[in-house]
C-alpha positions, 0 to 999 in steps of 0.5 A: 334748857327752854325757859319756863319748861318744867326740866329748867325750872327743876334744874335750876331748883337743883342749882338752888339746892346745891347752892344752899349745901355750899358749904358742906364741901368745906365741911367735908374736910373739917370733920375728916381731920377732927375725928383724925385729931380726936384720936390721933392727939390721945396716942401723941398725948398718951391718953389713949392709954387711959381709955385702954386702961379702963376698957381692955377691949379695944374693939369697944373703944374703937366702935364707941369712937366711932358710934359716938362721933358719926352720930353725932355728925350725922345729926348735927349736919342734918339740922345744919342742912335744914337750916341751910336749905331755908335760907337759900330758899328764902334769900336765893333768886325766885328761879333757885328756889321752887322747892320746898322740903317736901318737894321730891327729892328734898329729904333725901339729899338733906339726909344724904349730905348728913350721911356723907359728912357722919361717913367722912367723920368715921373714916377720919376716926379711922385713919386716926387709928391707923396712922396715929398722927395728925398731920399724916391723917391730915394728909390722907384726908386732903389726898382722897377728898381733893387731890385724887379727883383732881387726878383722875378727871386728867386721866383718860375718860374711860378708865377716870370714870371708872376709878372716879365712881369709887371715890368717896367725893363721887359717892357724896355728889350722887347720894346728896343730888334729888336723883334715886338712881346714883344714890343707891352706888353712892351709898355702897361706895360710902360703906366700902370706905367705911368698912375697909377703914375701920375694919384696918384701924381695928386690925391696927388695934389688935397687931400693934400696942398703944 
């Protein structure tokens, strides 16, 4: 881009803000297997007896675990991402930082990186459920968030960019970016995993004894 022209100037503010979200990426994957471990170690642990000992309703368990843990997540990054953003723009290079949080497009990736990392933590609490194991959860994890986007940027550009969209790590990128016209995509895709992940684990819970 041509120096000083307003498209340079707000893309490099954009590199700037994903600068300061960095470590979100390694975030991603600590929250997914904690709420793989929160569960996962009640069942190797047995106490996953205890909480179906004092709330038969299974259903309510699994929708505490995951209210509870995804909330949390939510506002603990939204916080985290706010700090985050400070400090980039205070100690980044003058041309990273021309943004200020309320610069358009600011609150929503914030927002959006927060939602992502609650939606990585429910589907970890999911998998929990399903898989039971944390190492196996572990695993899952790992595949979905690093190894398939590895996989299908070797794929044919064609059919890759189609299956690449329904990614999570795809839906992250658009929904944390300062542009509305993926996040609308990212946010569905986001959902779909949710949904399909949790409404397994519930399945799970209702076929199979603790």
């Amino acid at each position: 881009c041509l120096v000083g022209s307003e498209m340079c100037i707000r893309d490099s503010a954009e590199n700037g803000l994903s600068l300061s979200l960095g470590g979100f990426e390694l975030g991603h994957i600590i929250i997914a297997i904690l709420g793989v471990a929160l569960v996962a170690g009640e069942y190797q642990t047995g106490l996953i007896r205890t909480w179906f000992g004092a709330a038969p309703d299974r259903m309510r368990v699994l929708t505490a675990k995951v209210g509870v843990f995804g909330s949390l997540v939510f506002g603990t990054s939204l916080v985290a991402g706010v700090l985050a953003f400070l400090a980039g723009q205070a100690l980044l290079p003058a041309e990273f930082t021309a943004l200020t949080l309320g610069s358009a497009g600011v609150a929503q990736a914030l927002v959006g990186a927060a939602f992502y990392m609650a939606c990585i933590g429910v589907i970890g609490i999911g998998l929990g459920f399903l898989l039971r194991s944390t190492a196996a959860g572990a695993g899952a994890v790992v595949t979905t968030l690093f190894i398939a986007p590895i996989m299908v940027d070797l794929v044919q550009s064609s059919i890759g960019d189609t299956f690449g969209k329904l990614l999570p790590s795809y839906a992250g990128s658009a929904i944390q970016g300062m542009e509305t016209t993926s996040a609308g995509w990212g946010t569905a895709v986001l959902l779909g995993w949710v949904i399909a992940i949790v409404g397994a684990a519930a399945v799970s819970l209702k076929r199979r004894d603790a």
